[in-house]
C-alpha positions in Angstrom: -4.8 -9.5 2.1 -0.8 -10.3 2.1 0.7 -11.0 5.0 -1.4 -9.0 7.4 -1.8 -6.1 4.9 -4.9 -5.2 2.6 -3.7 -3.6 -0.7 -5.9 -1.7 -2.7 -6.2 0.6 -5.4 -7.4 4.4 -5.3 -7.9 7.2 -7.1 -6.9 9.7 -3.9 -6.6 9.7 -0.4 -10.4 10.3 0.0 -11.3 7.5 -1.5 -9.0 5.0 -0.1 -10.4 6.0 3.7 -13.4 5.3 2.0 -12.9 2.0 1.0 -10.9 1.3 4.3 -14.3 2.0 6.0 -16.2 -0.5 4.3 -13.5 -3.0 5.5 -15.3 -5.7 7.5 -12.5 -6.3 10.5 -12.8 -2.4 10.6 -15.6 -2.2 13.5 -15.0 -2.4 16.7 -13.4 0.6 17.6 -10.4 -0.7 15.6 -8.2 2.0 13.5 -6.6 1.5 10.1 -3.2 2.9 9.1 -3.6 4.2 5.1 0.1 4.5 3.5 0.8 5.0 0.1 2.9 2.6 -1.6 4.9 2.6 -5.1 3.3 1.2 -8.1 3.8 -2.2 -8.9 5.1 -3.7 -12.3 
């Protein structure tokens, strides 16, 4: 997590809701923003 942010690595957009799902602060009725982001160096 940085600064408030979890950033992961996907293959596609299905699979990165995926892994959002299986986050653990997730439950709760809570929602997760996905947004792509450019590759890092």
């Amino acid at each position: 997590m940085i600064g408030g942010y979890y950033v992961i690595t996907a293959d596609s957009d299905a699979q990165a809701e995926a892994i959002a799902c299986e986050c653990p602060h997730q439950g709760g009725g809570r929602w997760i923003e996905l947004r792509k982001i450019d590759a890092m160096a």
